[in-house]
Each structure stands twice: as structure tokens, then as C-alpha cells.
C-alpha positions as CSV (number, residue, x, y, z in Angstrom):
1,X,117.6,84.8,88.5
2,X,116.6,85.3,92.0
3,X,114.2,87.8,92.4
4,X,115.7,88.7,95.7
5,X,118.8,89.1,93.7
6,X,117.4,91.5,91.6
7,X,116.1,93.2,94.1
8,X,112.9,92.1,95.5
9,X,112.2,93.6,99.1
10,X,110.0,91.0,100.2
11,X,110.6,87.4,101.7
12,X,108.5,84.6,102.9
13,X,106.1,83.9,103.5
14,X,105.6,86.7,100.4
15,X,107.1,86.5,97.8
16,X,104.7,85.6,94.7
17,X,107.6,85.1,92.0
18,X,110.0,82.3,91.6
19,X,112.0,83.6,89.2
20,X,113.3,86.7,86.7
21,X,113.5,85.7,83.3
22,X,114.2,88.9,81.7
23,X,115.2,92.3,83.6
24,X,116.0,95.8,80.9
25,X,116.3,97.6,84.1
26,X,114.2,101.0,84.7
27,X,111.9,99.5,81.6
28,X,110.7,95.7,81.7
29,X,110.8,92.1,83.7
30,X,109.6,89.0,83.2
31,X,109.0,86.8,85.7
32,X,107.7,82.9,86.6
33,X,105.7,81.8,89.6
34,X,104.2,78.1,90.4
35,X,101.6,77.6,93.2
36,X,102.4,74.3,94.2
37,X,98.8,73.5,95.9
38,X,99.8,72.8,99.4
39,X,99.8,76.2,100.1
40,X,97.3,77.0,103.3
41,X,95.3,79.2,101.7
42,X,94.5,76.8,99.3
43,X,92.6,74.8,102.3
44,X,89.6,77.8,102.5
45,X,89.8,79.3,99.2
46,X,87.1,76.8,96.7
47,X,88.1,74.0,98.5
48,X,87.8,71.0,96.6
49,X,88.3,73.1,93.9
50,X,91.6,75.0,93.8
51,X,92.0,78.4,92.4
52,X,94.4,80.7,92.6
53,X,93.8,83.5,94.4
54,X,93.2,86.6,92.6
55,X,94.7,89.1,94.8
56,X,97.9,86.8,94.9
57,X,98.5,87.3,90.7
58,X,97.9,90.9,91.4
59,X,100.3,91.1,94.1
60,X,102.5,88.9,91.6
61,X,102.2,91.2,88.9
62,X,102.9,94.1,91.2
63,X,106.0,92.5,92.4
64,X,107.6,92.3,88.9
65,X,107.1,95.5,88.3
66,X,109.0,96.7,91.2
67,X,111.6,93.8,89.8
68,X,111.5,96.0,86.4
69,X,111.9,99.6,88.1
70,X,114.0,98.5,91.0
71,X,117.2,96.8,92.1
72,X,119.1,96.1,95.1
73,X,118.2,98.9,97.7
74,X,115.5,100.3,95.9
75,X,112.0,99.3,97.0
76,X,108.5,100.6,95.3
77,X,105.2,100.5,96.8
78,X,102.4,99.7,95.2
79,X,100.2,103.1,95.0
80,X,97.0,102.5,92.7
81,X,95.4,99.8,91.0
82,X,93.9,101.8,87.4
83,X,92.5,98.4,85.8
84,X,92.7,94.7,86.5
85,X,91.3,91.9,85.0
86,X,91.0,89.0,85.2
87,X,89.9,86.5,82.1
88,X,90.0,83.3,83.4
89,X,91.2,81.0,86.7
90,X,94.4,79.7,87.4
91,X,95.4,76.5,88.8
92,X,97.7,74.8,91.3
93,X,101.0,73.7,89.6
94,X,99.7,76.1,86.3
95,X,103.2,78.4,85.6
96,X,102.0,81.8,85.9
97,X,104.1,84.2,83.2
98,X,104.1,87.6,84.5
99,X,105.4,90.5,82.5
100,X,105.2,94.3,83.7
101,X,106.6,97.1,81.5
102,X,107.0,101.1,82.4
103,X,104.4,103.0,80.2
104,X,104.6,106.1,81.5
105,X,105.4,108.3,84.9
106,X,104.3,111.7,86.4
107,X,106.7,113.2,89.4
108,X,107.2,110.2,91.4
109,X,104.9,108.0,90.7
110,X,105.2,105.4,87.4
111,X,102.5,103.4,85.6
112,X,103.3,100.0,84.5
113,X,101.0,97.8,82.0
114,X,101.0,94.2,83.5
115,X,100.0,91.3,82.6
116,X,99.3,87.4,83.8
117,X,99.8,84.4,81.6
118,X,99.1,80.7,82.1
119,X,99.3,77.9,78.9
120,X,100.3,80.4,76.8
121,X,96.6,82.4,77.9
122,X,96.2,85.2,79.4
123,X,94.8,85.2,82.6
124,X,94.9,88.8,83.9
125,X,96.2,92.4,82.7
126,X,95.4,95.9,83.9
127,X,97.7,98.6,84.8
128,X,98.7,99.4,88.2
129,X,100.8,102.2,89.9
130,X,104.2,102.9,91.9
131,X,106.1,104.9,93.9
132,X,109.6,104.7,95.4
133,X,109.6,104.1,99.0
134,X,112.0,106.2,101.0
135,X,113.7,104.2,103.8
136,X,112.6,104.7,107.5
137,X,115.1,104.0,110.5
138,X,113.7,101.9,113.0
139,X,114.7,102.3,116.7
């Protein structure tokens, strides 16, 4: 599935999934993403010696679990970042496996577990926190 489709708020230049494998909506997604390598940030960041950003699996992971909460007309920010780590580097042309799930949620903000997978390893997991955005009018 599109992840714009199922909701994602963002476009290009940043968006940092490909695709939804698996929504159970309010709970869990699944979702793919390839860098390809000719990316331009690839150009600066260990040139010679490609490596996914860090920040971009995070923002990756994030993403799906707005995918997981959301859908159409519903966007989440990205509040709090409780634990991330990252256990190894990933690759140009590596297919990232993201999965987030809803573990818990206090008012208006909800927890999700994430997690990062490459070759069947895992490659990052924390958990991180959302809120719903409310919609401004712009003039």
C-alpha cells in the first residue's frame, strides 16, 4: 500500500517509507523502505563509504508509527524520543523493515516500541513518542 494512502502527511522530498505491508489500525504497521544510494546526502555522509543515515531510520521508524495510529486526515507529531538504538549500519539498496506498535498512551500523547530491520537483523529499536497534531488554517 501507499503510505500516502494510508495516510502519511509527508511528501518528497520526505518521505522515508516505500511501502505499508501490514496496517491493524490504532495498534500496528509494517512498513518497507530502500535507499537507493544516489540520494545527495549520501555524497557527504562517509563518502566512499555509504551509510545510512541514522536520523533518517529514526525518522522512518517515526513515520510508521504515525502510519499505525493515523489515517487519512489525521497527522501525529513526533514528541519524544525515550530510547534509540542503533546496533549496526545500514546500507544503500539494504531493505530497511520497520515495524512500530502502540504500547501504551497517557492523555494525548501515545508511546510506540519501534523497531529497524535489515537481512533479517536488527539494526535499530527504541521507543519514541506522539501526539495528534490539530490542523492550523493558513492565510
Amino acid at each position: 500500500m501507499d503510505p500516502i494512502s494510508a495516510g502519511l502527511p509527508h511528501r518528497e522530498p520526505f518521505i522515508f517509507v516505500d511501502s505499508v505491508d501490514q496496517i491493524e489500525a490504532g495498534k500496528l504497521a509494517r512498513c518497507t523502505k530502500t535507499f537507493q544510494g544516489d540520494e545527495p546526502f549520501f555524497e557527504g555522509h562517509f563518502p566512499g563509504n555509504a551509510i545510512v543515515p541514522g536520523v533518517l531510520i529514526a525518522e522512518g521508524m517515526a513515520q510508521t508509527a504515525g502510519i499505525a495510529l493515523g489515517g487519512p486526515g489525521k497527522t501525529f507529531l513526533l514528541t519524544a524520543i525515550r530510547s534509540l538504538k542503533f546496533t549496526r549500519p545500514v546500507r544503500p539498496l539494504e531493505q530497511i523493515n520497520f515495524l512500530a506498535e502502540r504500547i501504551g498512551a497517557a492523555g494525548s500523547l501515545i508511546q510506540c516500541s519501534v523497531e529497524a530491520r535489515a537481512s533479517g537483523q536488527l539494526v535499530a529499536e527504541g521507543q519514541i513518542i506522539l501526539a495528534e497534531s490539530t490542523p492550523t488554517n493558513k492565510s
